[in-house]
Every structure is written in C-alpha cells, then in structure tokens.
C-alpha positions as CSV (number, residue, x, y, z in Angstrom):
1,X,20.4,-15.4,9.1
2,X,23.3,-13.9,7.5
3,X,26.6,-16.2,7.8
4,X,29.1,-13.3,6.8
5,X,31.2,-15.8,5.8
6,X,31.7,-16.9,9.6
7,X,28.6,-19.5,10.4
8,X,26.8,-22.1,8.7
9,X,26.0,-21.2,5.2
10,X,22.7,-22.5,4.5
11,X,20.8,-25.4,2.3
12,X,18.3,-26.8,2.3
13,X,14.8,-24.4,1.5
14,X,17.4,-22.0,-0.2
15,X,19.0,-24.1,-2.5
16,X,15.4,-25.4,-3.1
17,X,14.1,-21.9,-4.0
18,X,17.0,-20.9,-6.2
19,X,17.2,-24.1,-8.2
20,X,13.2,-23.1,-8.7
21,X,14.4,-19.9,-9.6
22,X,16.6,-20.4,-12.4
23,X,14.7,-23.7,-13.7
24,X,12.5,-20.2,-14.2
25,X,15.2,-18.6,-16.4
26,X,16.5,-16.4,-14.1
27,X,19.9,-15.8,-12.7
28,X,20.6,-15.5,-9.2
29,X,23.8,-13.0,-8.3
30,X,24.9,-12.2,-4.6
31,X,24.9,-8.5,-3.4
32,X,27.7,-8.9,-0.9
33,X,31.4,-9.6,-1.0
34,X,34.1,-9.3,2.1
35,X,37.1,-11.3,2.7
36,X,35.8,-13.3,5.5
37,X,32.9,-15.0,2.8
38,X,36.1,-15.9,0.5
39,X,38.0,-17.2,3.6
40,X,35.6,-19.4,5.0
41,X,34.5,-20.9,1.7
42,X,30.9,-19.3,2.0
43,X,31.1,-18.1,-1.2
44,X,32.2,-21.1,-2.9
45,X,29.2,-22.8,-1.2
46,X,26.8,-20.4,-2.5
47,X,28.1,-20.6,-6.2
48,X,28.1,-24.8,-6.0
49,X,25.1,-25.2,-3.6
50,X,23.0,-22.6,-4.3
51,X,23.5,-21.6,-8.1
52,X,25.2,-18.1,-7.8
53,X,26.0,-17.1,-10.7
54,X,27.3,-13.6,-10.2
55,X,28.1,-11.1,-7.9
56,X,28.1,-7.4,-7.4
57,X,29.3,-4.7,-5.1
58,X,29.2,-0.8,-4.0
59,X,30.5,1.8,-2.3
60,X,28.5,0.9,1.1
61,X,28.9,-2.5,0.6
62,X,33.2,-2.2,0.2
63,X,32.5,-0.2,3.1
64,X,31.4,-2.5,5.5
65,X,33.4,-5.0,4.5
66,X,36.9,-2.9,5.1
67,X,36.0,-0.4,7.8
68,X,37.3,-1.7,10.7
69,X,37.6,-4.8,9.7
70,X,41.4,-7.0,10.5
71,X,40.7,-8.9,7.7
72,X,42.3,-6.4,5.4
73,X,45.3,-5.7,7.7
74,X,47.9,-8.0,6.0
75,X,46.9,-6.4,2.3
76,X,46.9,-2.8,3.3
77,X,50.3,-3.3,5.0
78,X,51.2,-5.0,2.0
79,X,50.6,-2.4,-0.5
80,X,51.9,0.4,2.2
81,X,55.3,-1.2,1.6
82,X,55.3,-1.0,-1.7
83,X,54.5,2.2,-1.8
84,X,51.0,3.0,-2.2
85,X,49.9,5.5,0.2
86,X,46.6,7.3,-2.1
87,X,43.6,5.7,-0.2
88,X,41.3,6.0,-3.0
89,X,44.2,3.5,-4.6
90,X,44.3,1.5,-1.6
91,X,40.5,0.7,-1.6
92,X,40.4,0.0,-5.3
93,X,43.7,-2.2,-4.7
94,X,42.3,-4.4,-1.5
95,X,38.9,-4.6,-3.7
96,X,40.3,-5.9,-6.8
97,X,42.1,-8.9,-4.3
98,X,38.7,-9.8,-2.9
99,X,36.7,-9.6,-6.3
100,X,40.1,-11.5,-8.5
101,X,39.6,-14.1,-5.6
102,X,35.0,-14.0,-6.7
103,X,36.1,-13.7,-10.6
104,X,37.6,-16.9,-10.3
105,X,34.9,-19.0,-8.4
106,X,32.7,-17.3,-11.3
107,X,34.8,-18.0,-14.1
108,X,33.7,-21.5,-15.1
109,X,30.4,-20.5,-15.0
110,X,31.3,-17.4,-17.2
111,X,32.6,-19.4,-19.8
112,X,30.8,-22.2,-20.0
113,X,27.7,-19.8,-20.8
114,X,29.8,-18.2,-23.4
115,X,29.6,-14.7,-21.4
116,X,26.2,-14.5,-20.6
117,X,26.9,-14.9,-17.0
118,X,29.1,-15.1,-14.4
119,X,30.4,-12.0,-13.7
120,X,31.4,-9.6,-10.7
121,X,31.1,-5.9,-10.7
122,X,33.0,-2.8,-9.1
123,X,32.2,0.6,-9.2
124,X,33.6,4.1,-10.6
125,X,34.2,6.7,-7.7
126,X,30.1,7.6,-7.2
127,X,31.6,11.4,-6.8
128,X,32.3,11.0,-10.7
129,X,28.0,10.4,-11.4
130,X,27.7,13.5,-13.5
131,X,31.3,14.0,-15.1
132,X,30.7,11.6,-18.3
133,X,34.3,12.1,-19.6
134,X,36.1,11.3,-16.2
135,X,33.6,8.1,-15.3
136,X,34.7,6.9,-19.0
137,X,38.5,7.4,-17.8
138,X,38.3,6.0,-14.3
139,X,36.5,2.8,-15.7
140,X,38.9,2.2,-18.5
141,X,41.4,2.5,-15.4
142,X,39.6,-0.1,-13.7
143,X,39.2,-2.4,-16.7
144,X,43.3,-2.3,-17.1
145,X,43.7,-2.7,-13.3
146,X,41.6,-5.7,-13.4
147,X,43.4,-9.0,-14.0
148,X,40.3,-11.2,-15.4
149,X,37.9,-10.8,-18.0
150,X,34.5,-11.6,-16.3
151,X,34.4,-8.0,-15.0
152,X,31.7,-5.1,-15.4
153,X,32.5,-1.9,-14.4
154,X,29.0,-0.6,-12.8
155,X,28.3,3.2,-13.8
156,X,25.3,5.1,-12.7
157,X,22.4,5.6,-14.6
158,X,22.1,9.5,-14.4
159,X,22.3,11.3,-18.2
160,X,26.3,11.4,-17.8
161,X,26.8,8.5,-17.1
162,X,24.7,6.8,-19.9
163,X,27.2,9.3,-22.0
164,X,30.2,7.1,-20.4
165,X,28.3,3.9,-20.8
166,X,27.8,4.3,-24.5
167,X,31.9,5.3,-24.9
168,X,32.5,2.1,-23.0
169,X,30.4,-0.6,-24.5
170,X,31.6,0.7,-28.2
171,X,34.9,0.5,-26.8
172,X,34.3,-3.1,-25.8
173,X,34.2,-2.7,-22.3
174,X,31.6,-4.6,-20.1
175,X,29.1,-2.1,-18.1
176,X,26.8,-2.6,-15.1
177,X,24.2,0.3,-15.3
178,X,23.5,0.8,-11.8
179,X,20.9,3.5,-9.6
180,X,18.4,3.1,-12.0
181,X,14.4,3.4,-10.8
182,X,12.4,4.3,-13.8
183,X,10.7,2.7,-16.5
184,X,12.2,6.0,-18.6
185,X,15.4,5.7,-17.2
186,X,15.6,2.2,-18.3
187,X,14.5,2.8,-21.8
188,X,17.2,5.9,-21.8
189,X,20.1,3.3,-20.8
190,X,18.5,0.4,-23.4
191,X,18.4,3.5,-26.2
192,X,22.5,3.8,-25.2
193,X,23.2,0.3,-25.6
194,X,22.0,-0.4,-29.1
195,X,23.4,3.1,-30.0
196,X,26.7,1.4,-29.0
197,X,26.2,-2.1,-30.6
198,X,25.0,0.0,-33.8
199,X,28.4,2.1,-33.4
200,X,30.1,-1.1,-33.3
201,X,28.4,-2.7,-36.2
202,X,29.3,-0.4,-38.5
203,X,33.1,-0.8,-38.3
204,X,32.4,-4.2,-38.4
205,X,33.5,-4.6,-34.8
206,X,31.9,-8.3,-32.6
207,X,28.5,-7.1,-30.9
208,X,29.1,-9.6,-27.9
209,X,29.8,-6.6,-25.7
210,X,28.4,-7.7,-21.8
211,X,25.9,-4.9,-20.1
212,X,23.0,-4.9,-17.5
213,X,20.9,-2.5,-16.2
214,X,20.0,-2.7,-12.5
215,X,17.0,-1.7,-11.9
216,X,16.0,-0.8,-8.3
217,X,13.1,-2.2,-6.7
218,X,12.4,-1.8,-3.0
219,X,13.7,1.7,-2.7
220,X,10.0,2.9,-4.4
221,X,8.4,1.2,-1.3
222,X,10.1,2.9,1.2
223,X,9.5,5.9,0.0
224,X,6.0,6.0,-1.1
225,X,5.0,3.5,1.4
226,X,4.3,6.4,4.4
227,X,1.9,8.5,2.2
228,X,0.2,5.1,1.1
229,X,-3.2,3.7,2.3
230,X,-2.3,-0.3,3.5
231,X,-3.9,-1.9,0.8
232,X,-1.6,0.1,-1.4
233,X,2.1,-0.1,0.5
234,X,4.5,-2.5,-0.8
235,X,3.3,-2.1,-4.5
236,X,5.1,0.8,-6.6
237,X,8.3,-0.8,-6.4
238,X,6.9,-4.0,-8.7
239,X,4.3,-1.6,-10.6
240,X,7.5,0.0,-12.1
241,X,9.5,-3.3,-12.2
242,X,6.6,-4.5,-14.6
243,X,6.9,-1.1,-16.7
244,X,10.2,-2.4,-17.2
245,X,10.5,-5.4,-18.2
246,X,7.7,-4.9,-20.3
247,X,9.6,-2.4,-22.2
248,X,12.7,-5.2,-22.2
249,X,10.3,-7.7,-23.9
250,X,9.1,-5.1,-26.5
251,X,12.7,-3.9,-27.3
252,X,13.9,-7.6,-27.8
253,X,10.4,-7.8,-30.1
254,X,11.4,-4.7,-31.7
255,X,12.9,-5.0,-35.7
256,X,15.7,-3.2,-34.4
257,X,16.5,-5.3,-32.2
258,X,16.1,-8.7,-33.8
259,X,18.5,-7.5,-36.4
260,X,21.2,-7.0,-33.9
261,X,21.0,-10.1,-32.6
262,X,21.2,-12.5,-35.6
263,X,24.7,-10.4,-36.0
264,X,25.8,-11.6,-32.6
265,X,24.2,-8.5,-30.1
266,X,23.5,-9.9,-27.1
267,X,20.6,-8.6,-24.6
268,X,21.8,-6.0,-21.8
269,X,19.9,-8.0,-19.3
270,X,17.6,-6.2,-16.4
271,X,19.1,-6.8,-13.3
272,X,16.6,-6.3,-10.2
273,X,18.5,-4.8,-7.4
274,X,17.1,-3.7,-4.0
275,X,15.2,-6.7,-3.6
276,X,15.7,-7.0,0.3
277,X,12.4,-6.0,1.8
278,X,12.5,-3.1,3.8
279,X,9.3,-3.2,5.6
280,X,9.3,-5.5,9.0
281,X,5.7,-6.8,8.2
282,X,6.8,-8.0,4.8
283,X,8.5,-11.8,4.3
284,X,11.7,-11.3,3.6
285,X,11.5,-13.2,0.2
286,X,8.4,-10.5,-0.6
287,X,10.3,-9.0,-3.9
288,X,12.0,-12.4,-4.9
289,X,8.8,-14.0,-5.3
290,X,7.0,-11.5,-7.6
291,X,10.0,-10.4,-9.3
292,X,10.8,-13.5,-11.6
293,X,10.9,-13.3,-14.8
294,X,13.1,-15.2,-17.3
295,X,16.0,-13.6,-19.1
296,X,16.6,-11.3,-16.0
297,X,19.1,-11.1,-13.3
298,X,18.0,-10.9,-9.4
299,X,20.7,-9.4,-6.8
300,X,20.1,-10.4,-3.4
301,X,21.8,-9.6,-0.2
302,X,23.3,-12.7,1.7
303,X,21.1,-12.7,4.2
304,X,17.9,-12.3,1.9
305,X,19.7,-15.5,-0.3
306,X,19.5,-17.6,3.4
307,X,16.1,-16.8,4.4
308,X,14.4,-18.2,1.1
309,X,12.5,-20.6,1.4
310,X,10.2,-23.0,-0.7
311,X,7.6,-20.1,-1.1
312,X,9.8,-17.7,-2.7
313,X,10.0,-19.5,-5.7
314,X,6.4,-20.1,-6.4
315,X,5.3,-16.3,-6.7
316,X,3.4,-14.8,-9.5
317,X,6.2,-13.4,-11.0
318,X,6.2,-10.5,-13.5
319,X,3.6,-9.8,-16.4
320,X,4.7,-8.4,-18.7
321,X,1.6,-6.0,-19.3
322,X,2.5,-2.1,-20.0
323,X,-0.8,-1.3,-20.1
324,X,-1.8,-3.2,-16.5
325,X,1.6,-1.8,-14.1
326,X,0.7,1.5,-15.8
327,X,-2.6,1.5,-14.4
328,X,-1.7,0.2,-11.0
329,X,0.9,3.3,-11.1
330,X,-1.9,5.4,-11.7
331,X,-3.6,4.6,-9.1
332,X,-0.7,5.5,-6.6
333,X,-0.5,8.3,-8.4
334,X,-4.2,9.3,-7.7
335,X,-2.9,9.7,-3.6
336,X,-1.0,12.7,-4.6
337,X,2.4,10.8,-5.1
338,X,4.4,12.9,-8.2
339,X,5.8,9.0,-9.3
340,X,8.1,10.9,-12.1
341,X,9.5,13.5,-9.4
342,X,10.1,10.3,-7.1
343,X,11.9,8.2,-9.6
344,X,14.3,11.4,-10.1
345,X,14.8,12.2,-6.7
346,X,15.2,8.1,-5.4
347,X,18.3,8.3,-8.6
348,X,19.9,11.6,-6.9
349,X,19.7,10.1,-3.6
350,X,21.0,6.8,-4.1
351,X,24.2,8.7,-5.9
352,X,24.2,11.0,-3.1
353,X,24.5,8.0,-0.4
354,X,26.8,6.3,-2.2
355,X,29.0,9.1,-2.8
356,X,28.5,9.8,1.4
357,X,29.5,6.0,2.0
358,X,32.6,5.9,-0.6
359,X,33.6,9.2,1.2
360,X,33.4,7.9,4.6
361,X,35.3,4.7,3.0
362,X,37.9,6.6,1.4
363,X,38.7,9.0,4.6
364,X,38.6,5.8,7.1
365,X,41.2,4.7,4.5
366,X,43.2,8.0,4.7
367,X,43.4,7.3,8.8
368,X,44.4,4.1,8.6
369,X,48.0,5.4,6.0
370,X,48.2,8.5,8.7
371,X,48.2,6.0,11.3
372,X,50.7,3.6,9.4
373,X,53.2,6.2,8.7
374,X,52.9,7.2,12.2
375,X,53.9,4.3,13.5
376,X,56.7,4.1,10.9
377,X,58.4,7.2,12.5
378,X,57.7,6.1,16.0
C-alpha cells in the first residue's frame, strides 16, 4: 500500500524486484512527490533501498500533494510575506522547495552517472501545450528559477511543443517530453532531438544535452479495453510500447545516429509512463513486468513501486519486433478500433486533464491568498 510518506515504506519483495529490474538495464524513477514523502524520509528510503533513480511530477500530481494539504502552510505564508501574491508563482515557488529538497537526494546519483540519470522533472503551465514560443519562454523561466542542475523541464509532446523542445535542447536546456502515446509521435519527438544535437554540432556546441520521451502506456488500455473481446483487453497499451522501442533500437542502429554519439550525443531515453494498471482484474505489477527493456526509464506511482513483488521482475519484457507489435495492433484494429484516431485523441485528452487539474490547482491557490489577505485586514 501506498505510505505517502506517513507509514512504513516498504522492503523486502520490492527492493527485490527493482534491484532485478535495473540488473536488467533499466532505470526505475518515482511518479510522486509531496512534502510529507521528503519529511518522513520515505523518499530517501526509496532512492537508498529501492534504487530510485529519478523522479517526476504533474499538474494532478502537485495538485494532490498542495490542495488542502497543511503541509504547505508555513511556505505559502512564507512567500505571502515577501510579497508574492500570483498563485500561478506560488505553486511554481512551493514546487521548486519540494523538488530542490528530491534534486538533492538525486544528485549523487546524477553525477556519478555522469548525467545519464538522476534527475527530477516539473512542468510548463499544460494551458501553454500548443503555444510553442510561450512553452519555450516559461521553461527557460523555470530553468533560471531552478537552483540545481539535475532538472528537466517536461513539455508536451503535441506539434508545438516539439517546436519548444527543439529551441530548448539546442539551447542546452534538459527536456522531459511528456503526453506522448504513439509510435509516430515518438519518432516525431526522436526526429526533434537529433535536429537539435545536429543544430548544436554545427557551432561546435557539447551534444551532452539530457532529454526523455515518456511514452504512455496504460492509458491505451483503458480506452480500448471496453470495445475489446477478453482475450484482447490489456494488450494495445504494450503493442504500441513495442512499436516504440523498436523504433528507439533502430534509431540508435541508424548511421545517423552512431555518428552523433561518437561526438558525445547521448540517447533521449524512452521513459514508460502510465504504468499503474488500471483494470481491477489485472496485478498491479501487470505493465512493470512486460515493460522492461534495457536503456529505458520506467515511472511508477508510489503505491505501484510498494506492491512489487518477486514476479514483477521476471516478465517477458519488450521485443523489440516492429513487424510482430504491428501485427498484434492490427489485430485490435480488425474490431473496428481507429488506433491512429485513439493515439490523437488519448494526447488531446491527457493535455486537456492536465490543463483541468493545473486549473483547479492554480484557483485553490488563488483562495488560499484571498483568504490570507483577508485575514490580514481582519
């Protein structure tokens, strides 16, 4: 079960699992972050115990953490008297404390694998998903406002915002490529990346820029899992997963490629995100198992990081076989399922929700200053 930060943090079958995991090549980074995790130490545990090696945020995730919460009472009172009333500000302040706090925890680990790990990530305004020019702005804004260098700025994966991401990355500035879902879109957002690194090469500029691309998994599931026969539900998600890191194993095979890298380039890793099963029937370690694959990245909620056990590191993990997820798309396809139209839609909606939670986040903010000043003229 989920600590929170506030119970017992777990051993044991996790920490079994996830050493299994990365003796697999892959990293393991935490989808969670409040101030209660930092408090109690939970964190700390997870990065020594169970080899967390990164961590990651969003809008509905900040959101949970601050709404309502007392935790943040002493910081937002804090930068009230200093002067900051903007609550967009205020959220991006109170984050940057929490995620400064997660940076350092991380840090060693960043440097000791000379920046190919170890890092946190915060998120432009999701409102901003398809203005290129002011996502670039707000996430050189961030980049200042952060005060450690293990940072990605996550940006959404929609056509703008791979517009941003290319600006950013030939600036020098780390990028988290979140929202994607397709094998296209991830090819789109790899095709940005070199463009960058070739940008950068040619004004003899280093090519050790950081980026990932998180690519979301269980989201297909959920949606294509009603219209499914049973013997189908529970596979699109990792179909497309395949498609992509296929297509990651032919770039890094690619000419291209291979000269980049002996100049320094390092890969934009995939990231799988999403990888809580939705589906009550399913373990929850159902997308951990079957997505490992070396060289990649998986994000998993806290409570999916407890609940692994010795199983979950022992799946079949991912093939890298175009040919074979292609067919096994197909075949979903067949059932009258428009898998392009879905991959599109599942990218509008997730900016959409995030932009709906940030909102919510931001106005909650707004109350709490309205309520603040009121009490100061009381």
């Amino acid at each position: 079960m989920a600590t929170n930060g506030k119970a017992h943090f777990g051993s044991g079958p996790a920490a079994d699992a996830t050493r299994r995991i990365r003796e697999a090549g892959q990293s393991v980074w935490l989808d969670s972050i409040n101030r209660a995790m930092l408090r109690s130490g939970a964190l700390a545990h997870y990065v020594r115990e169970l080899g967390v090696t990164g961590l990651t945020s969003n809008p509905t995730i900040l959101g949970r953490a601050m709404a309502g919460s007392a935790e943040y009472d002493a910081s937002l009172q804090a930068h009230l008297d200093e002067g900051q009333t903007d609550p967009q500000d205020l959220v991006y302040a109170v984050a940057l404390e929490d995620l400064t706090e997660a940076a350092a925890l991380l840090r060693p680990i960043w440097e000791a694998s000379g920046g190919d790990d170890g890092y946190v990530s915060v998120e432009v305004p999701p409102g901003l998903a398809y203005d290129a020019a002011r996502t670039a702005a707000f996430a050189r804004r961030l980049r200042d406002m952060a005060s450690f260098p293990n940072l990605l700025v996550k940006i959404p994966g929609t056509l703008p915002g791979l517009t941003a991401m290319e600006e950013l990355l030939n600036a020098g500035i780390g990028v988290n490529v979140t929202l994607l879902f397709s094998d296209a879109q991830y090819v789109q957002t790899a095709e940005a990346y070199i463009r960058a690194l070739d940008q950068r090469r040619s004004r003899g500029a280093t090519l050790t820029v950081p980026s990932v691309a998180s690519v979301f998994v269980s989201r297909w599931d959920a949606a294509a899992d009603p219209g499914l026969p049973a013997h189908l539900q529970g596979t699109l998600g990792l179909a497309m997963a395949a498609k992509v890191y296929a297509s990651f194993q032919a770039l890094l095979a690619s000419p291209r490629w291979r000269e980049l890298a002996a100049r320094g380039a390092r890969p934009q890793r995939v990231l799988w995100a999403s990888t809580s099963s939705k589906d009550p029937r399913s373990p929850s370690g159902y997308y951990v198992n079957q997505l490992l694959a070396p060289g990649t990245i998986d994000t998993m909620p806290e409570k999916t990081l407890l609940a692994l056990g010795p199983s979950d590191a022992w799946g079949p993990g991912l093939n890298a076989d175009f040919a074979a997820a292609e067919r096994a798309v197909a075949t979903i396809a067949g059932k009258g399922l428009d898998v392009r139209a879905l991959g599109q839609s599942l990218q509008q909606q997730g900016a959409s929700r995030f932009s709906a939670d940030w909102d919510a986040l931001v106005e909650a903010m707004a109350a709490r200053v309205e309520a603040a000043n009121l009490a100061m003229r009381c």
